[in-house]
MMTF fields as JSON, N, C-alpha, C and O atoms, coordinates in Angstrom:
{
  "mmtfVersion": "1.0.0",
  "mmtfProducer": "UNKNOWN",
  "numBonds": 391,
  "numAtoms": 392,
  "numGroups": 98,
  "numChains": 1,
  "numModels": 1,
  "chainsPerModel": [1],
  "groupsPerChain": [98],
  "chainIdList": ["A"],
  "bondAtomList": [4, 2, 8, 6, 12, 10, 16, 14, 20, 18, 24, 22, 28, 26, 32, 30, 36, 34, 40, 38, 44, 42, 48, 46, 52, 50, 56, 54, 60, 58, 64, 62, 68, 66, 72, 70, 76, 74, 80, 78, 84, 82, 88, 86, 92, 90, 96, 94, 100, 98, 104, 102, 108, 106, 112, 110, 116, 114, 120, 118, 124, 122, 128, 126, 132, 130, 136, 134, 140, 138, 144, 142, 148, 146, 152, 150, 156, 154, 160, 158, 164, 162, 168, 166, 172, 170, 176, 174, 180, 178, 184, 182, 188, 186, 192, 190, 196, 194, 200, 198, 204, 202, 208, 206, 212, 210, 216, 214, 220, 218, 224, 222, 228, 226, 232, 230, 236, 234, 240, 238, 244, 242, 248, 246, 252, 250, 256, 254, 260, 258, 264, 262, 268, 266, 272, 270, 276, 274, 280, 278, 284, 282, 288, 286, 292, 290, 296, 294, 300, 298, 304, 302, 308, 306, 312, 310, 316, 314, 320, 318, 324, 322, 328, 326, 332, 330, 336, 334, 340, 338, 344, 342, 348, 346, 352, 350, 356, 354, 360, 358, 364, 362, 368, 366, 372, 370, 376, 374, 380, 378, 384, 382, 388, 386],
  "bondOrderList": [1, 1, 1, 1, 1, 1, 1, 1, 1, 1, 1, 1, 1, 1, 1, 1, 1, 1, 1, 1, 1, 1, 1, 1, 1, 1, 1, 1, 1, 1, 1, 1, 1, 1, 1, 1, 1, 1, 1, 1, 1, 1, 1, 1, 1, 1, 1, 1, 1, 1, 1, 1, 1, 1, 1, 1, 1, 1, 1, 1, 1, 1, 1, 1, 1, 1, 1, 1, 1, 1, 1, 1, 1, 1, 1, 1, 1, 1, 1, 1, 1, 1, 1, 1, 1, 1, 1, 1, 1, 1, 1, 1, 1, 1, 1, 1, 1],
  "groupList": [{"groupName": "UNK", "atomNameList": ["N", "CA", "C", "O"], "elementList": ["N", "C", "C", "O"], "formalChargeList": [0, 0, 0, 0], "bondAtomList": [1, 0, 2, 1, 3, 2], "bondOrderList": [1, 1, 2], "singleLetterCode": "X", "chemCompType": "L-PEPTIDE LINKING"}],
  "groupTypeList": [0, 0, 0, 0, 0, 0, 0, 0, 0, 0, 0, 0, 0, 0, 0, 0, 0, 0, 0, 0, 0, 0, 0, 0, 0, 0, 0, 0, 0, 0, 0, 0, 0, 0, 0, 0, 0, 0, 0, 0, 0, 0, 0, 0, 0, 0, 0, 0, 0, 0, 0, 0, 0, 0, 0, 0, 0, 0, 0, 0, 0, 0, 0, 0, 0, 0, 0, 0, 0, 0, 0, 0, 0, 0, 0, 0, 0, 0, 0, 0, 0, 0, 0, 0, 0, 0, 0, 0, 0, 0, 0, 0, 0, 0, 0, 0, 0, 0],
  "groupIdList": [1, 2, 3, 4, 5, 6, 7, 8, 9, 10, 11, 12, 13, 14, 15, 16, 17, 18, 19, 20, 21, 22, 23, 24, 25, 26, 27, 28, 29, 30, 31, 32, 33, 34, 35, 36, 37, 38, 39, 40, 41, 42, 43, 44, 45, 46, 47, 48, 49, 50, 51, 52, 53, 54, 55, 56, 57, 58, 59, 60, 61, 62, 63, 64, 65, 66, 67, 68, 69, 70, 71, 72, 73, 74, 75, 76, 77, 78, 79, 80, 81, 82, 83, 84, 85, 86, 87, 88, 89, 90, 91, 92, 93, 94, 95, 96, 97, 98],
  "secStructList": [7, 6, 6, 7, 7, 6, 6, 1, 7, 3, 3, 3, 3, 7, 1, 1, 7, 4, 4, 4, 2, 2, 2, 2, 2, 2, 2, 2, 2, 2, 6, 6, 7, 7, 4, 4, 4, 3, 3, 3, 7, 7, 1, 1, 7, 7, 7, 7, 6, 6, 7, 3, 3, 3, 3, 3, 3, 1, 1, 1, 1, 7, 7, 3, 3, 3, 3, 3, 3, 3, 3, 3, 7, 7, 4, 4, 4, 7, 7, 1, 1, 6, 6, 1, 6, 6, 7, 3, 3, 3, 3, 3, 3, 7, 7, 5, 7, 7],
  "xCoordList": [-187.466, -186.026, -185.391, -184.478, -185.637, -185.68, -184.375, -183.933, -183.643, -182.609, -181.174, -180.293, -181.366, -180.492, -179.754, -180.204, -178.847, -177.87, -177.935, -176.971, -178.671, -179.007, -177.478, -177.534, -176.392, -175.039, -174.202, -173.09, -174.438, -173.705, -173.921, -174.97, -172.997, -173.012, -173.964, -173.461, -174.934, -175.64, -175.177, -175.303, -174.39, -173.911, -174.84, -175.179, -175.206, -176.435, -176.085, -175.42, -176.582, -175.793, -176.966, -177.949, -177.03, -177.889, -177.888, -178.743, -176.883, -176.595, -176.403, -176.731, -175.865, -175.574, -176.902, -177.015, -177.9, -179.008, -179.064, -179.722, -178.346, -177.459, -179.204, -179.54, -179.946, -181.177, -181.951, -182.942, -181.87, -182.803, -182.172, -182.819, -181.195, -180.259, -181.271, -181.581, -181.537, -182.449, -183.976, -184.681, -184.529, -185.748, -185.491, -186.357, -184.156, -183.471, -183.511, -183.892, -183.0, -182.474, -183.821, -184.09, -184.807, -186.004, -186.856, -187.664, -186.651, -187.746, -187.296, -187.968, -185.838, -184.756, -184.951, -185.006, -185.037, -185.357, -186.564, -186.703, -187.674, -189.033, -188.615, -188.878, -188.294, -187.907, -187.218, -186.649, -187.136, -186.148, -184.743, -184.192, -183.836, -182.417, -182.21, -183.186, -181.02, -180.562, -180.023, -179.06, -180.527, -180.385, -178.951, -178.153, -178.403, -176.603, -175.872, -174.765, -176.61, -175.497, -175.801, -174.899, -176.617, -176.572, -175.197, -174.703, -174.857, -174.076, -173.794, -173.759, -173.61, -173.857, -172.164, -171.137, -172.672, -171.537, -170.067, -170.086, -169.554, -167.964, -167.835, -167.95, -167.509, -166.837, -165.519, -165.513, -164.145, -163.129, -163.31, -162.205, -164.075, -163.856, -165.205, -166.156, -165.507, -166.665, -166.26, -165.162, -167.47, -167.457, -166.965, -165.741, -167.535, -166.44, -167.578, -168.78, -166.814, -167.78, -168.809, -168.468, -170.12, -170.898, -171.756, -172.788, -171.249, -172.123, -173.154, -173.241, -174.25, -174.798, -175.006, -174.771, -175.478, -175.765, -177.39, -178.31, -177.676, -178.981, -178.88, -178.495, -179.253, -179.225, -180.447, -181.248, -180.543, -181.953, -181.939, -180.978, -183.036, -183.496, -184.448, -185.218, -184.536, -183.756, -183.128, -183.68, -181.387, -181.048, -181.378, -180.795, -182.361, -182.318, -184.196, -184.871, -184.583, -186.362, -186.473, -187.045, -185.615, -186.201, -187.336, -188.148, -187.909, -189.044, -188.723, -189.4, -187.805, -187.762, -185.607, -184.571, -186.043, -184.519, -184.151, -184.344, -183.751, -182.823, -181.635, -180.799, -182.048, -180.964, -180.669, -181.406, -179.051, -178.253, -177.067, -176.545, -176.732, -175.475, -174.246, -174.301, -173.236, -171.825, -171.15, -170.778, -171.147, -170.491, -169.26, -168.644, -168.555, -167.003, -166.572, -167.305, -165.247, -164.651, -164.111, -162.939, -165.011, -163.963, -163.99, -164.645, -163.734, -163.944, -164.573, -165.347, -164.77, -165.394, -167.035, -167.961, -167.121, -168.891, -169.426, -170.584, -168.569, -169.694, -170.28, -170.03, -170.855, -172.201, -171.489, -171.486, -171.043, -171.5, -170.296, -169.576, -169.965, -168.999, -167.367, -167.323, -166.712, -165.57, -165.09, -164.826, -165.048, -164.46, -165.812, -165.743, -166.788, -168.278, -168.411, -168.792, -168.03, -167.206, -166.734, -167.058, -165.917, -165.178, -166.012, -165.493, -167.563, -168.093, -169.441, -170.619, -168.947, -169.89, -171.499, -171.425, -172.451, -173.476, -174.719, -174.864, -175.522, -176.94, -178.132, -178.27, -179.141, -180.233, -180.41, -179.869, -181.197, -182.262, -183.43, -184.272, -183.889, -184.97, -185.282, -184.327, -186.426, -186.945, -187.944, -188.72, -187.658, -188.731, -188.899, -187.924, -190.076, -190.801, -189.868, -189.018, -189.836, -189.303, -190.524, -189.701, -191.53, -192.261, -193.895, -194.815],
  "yCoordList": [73.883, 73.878, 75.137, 75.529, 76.029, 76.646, 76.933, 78.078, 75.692, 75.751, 74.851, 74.289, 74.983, 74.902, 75.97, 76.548, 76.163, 77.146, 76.914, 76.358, 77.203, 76.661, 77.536, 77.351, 78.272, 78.442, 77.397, 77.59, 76.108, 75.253, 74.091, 74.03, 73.388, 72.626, 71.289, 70.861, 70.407, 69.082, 68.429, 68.78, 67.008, 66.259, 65.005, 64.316, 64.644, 64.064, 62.204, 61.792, 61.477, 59.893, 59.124, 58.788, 58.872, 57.92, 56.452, 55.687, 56.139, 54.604, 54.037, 52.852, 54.625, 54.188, 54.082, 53.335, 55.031, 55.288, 56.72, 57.546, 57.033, 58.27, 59.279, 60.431, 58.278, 58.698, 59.27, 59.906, 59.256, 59.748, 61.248, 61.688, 62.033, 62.5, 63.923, 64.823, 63.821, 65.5, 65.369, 66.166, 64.231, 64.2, 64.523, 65.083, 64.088, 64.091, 66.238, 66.875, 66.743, 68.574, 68.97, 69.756, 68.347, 68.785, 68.886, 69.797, 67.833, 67.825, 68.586, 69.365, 68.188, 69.282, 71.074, 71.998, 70.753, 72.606, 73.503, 74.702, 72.024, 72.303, 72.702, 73.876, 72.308, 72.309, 73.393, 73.588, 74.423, 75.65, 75.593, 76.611, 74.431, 74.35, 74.915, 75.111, 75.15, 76.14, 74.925, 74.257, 74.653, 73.412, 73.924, 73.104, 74.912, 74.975, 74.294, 73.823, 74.172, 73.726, 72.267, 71.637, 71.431, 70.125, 69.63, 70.284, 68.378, 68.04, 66.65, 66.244, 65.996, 63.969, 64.123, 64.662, 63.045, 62.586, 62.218, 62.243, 62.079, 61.336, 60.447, 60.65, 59.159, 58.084, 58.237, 57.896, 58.783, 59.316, 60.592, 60.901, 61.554, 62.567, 62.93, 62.829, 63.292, 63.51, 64.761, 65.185, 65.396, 67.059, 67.784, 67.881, 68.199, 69.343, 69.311, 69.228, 69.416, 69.278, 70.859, 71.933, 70.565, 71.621, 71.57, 72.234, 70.644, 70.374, 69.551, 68.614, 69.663, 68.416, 67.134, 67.326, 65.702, 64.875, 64.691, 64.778, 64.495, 64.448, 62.693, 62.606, 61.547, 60.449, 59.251, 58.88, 58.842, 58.459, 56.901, 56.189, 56.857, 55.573, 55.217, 55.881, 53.527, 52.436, 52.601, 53.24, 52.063, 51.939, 51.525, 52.114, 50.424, 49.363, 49.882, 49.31, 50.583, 51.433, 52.083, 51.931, 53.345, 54.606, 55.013, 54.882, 55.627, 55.754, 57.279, 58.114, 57.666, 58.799, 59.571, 59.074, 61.073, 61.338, 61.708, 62.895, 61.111, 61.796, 62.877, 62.816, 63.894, 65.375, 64.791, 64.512, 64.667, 65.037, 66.137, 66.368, 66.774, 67.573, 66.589, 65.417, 67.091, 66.227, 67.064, 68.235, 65.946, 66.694, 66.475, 67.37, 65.263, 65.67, 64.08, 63.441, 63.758, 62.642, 61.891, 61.99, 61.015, 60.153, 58.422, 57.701, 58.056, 56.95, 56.09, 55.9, 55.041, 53.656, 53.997, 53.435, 54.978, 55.564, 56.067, 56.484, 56.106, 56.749, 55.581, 54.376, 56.105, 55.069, 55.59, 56.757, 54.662, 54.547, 54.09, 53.481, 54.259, 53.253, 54.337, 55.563, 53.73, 54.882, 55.736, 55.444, 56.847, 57.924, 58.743, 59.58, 58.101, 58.362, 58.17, 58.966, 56.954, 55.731, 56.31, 56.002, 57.221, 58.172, 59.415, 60.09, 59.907, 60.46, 60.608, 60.261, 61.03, 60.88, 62.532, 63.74, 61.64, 62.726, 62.845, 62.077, 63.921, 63.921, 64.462, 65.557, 63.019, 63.195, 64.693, 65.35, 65.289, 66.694, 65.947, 65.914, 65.418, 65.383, 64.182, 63.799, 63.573, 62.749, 63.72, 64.605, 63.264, 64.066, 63.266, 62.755, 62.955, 61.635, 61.563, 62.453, 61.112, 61.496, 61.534, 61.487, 61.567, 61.692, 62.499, 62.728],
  "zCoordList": [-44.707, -44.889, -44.327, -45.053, -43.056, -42.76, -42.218, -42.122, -41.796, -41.184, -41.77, -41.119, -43.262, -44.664, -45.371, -46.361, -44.946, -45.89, -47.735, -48.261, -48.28, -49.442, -50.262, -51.478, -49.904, -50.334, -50.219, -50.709, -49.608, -49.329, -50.611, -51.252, -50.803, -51.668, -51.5, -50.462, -51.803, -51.814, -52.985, -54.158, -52.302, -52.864, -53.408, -52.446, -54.3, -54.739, -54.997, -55.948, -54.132, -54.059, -55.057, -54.398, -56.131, -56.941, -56.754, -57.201, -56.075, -56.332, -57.516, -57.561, -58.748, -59.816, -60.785, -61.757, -60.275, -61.041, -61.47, -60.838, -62.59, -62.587, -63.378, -63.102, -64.352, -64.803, -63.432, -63.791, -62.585, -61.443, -60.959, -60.008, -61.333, -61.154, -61.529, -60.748, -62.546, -62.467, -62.46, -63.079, -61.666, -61.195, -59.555, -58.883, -58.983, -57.8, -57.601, -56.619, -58.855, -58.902, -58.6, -57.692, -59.472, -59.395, -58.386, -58.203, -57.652, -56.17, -54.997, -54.321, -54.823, -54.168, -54.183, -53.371, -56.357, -56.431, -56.04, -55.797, -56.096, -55.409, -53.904, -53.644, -53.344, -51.584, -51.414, -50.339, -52.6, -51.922, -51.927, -51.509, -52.386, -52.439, -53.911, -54.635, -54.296, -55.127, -56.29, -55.915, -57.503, -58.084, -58.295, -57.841, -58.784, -59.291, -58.379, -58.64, -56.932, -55.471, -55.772, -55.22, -56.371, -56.441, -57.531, -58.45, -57.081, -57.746, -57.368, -56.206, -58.347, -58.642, -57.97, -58.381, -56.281, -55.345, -56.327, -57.558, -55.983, -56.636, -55.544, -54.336, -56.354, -55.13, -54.446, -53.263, -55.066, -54.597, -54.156, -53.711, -54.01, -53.216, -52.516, -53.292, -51.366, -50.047, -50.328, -50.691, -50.076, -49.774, -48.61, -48.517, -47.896, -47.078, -46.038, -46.286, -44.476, -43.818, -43.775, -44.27, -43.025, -43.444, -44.626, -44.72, -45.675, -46.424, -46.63, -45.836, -47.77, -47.511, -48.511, -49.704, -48.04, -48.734, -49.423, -48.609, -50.573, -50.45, -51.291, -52.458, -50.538, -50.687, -51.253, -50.395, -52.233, -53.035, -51.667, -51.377, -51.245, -50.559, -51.069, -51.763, -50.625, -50.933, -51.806, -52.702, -52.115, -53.029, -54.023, -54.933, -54.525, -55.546, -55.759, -56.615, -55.193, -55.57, -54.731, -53.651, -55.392, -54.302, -53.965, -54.88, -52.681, -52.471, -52.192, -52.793, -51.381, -50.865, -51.143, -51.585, -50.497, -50.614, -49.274, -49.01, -48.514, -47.095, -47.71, -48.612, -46.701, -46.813, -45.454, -44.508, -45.689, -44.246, -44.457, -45.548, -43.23, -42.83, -43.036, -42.664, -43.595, -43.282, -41.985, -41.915, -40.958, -39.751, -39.524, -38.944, -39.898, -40.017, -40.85, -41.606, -40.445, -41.143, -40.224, -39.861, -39.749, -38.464, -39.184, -38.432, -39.764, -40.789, -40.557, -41.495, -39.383, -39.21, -39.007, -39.592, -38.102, -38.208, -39.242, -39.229, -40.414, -41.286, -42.309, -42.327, -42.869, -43.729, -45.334, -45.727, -45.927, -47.668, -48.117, -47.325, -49.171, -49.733, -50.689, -50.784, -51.012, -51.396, -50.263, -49.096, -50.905, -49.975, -48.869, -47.969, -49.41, -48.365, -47.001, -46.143, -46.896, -45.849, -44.955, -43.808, -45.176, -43.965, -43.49, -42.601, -44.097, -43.892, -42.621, -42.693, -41.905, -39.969, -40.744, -40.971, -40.817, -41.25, -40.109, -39.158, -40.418, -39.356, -40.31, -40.855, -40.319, -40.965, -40.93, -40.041, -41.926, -41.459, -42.15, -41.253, -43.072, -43.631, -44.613, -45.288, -44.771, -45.856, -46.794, -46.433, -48.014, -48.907, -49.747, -50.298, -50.059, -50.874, -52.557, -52.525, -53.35, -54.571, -55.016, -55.93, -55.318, -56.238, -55.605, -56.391]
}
């Protein structure tokens, strides 16, 4: 994670599996990110570009967590739902959840 501003905020997407939420801080805090900078996504408000997403995959049985960069807000290219939707991101990483 060498090339992670761990001052930056990670926005944490559960898919409405909100119980996975500090097994999510935990593997993250293993990886060197700063657990205070995590914080459970909001559907009305996306973070700031520069920041990052850390996203539980598959939705419906996670296997793993993709960390991406938020690179800006151009609306129809971005991926997720709410105010996410308008969010244009770039993978950095998969890290197993478990």
């Amino acid at each position: 994670m060498s090339n992670i501003d761990t001052e930056k905020n990670v926005y944490v997407i559960v898919h409405g599996q909100k119980q996975l939420f500090e097994t999510v801080k935990s593997r993250l805090g293993d990886t060197g990110l700063k657990t205070e900078k995590l914080i459970l996504a909001d559907m009305n408000k996306p973070g700031n570009e520069g920041d990052y997403i850390a996203m539980l995959w598959p939705p419906m049985a996670p296997t793993e967590i993709i960390l991406s960069q938020i690179i800006d807000f151009n609306g129809p290219e971005g991926r997720g739902m709410g105010a996410w939707a308008t969010v244009n991101q770039k993978e950095l990483q998969r890290i197993p959840l478990n």
